[in-house]
C-alpha positions in Angstrom: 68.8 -12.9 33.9 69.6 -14.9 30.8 72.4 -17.3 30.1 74.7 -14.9 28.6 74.3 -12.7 31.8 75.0 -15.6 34.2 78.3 -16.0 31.8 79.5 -12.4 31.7 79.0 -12.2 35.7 80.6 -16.0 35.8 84.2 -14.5 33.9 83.9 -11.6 36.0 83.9 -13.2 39.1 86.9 -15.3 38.1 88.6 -12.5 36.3 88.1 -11.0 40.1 89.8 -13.9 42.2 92.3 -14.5 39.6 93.2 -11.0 40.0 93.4 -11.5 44.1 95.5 -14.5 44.4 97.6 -15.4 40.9 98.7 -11.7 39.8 101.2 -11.4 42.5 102.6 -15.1 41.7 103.4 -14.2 38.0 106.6 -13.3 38.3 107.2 -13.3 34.4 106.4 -10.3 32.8 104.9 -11.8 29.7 102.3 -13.5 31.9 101.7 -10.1 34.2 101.3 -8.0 31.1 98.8 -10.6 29.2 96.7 -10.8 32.5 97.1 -6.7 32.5 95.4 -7.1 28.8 93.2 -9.9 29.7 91.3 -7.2 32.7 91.7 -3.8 30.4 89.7 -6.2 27.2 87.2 -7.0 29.7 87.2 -3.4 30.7 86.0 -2.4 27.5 84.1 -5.3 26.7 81.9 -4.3 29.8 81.8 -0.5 28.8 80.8 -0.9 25.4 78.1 -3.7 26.2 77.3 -3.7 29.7 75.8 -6.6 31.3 73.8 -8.9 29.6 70.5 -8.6 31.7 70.9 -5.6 33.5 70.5 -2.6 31.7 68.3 -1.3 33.1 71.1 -0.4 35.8 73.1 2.1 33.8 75.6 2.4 36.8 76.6 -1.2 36.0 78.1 -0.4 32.6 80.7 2.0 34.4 81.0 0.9 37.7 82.1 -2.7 36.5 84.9 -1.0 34.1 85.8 1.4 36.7 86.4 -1.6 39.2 88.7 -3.9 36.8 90.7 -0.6 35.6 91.0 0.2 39.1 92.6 -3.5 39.4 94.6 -3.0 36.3 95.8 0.3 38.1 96.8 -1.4 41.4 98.4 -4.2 39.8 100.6 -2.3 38.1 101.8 -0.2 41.4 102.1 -3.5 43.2 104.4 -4.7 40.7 106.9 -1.7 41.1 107.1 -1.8 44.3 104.0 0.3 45.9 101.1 -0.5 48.5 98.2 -1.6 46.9 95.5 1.9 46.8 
């Protein structure tokens, strides 16, 4: 895997755990709704490109979208009120 791989991977990963332990502590809805924009970018980015070094896994360039709009998704019902999915 090249360098740009190991950096995609690296902000996902920390895209992940931000998503896990800071999204419930912003409170201000500015901050929620930039974080919201922050995963849905990285949703795309991931769509439209896929993973720098594994392409030849064609489930990766969907699965790894699917998973941060599926965050986006569950963040959003957390904030009004719901269980998490």
């Amino acid at each position: 895997m090249s360098d740009a791989g190991t950096i995609e991977l690296l902000v996902l990963v920390l895209v992940l755990i931000a998503n896990r332990t800071l999204v419930h502590a912003l409170r201000a809805p500015a901050l929620f709704w930039a974080f919201q924009a922050l995963v849905m970018g990285l949703a795309g980015w991931f769509a439209w490109h896929g993973v720098t070094g594994l392409e030849g896994y064609g489930v990766v360039r969907w699965l790894v979208p699917g998973l941060l709009v599926f965050h986006a998704v569950q963040n959003v019902v957390v904030r009004q009120g719901g269980k998490k999915l």
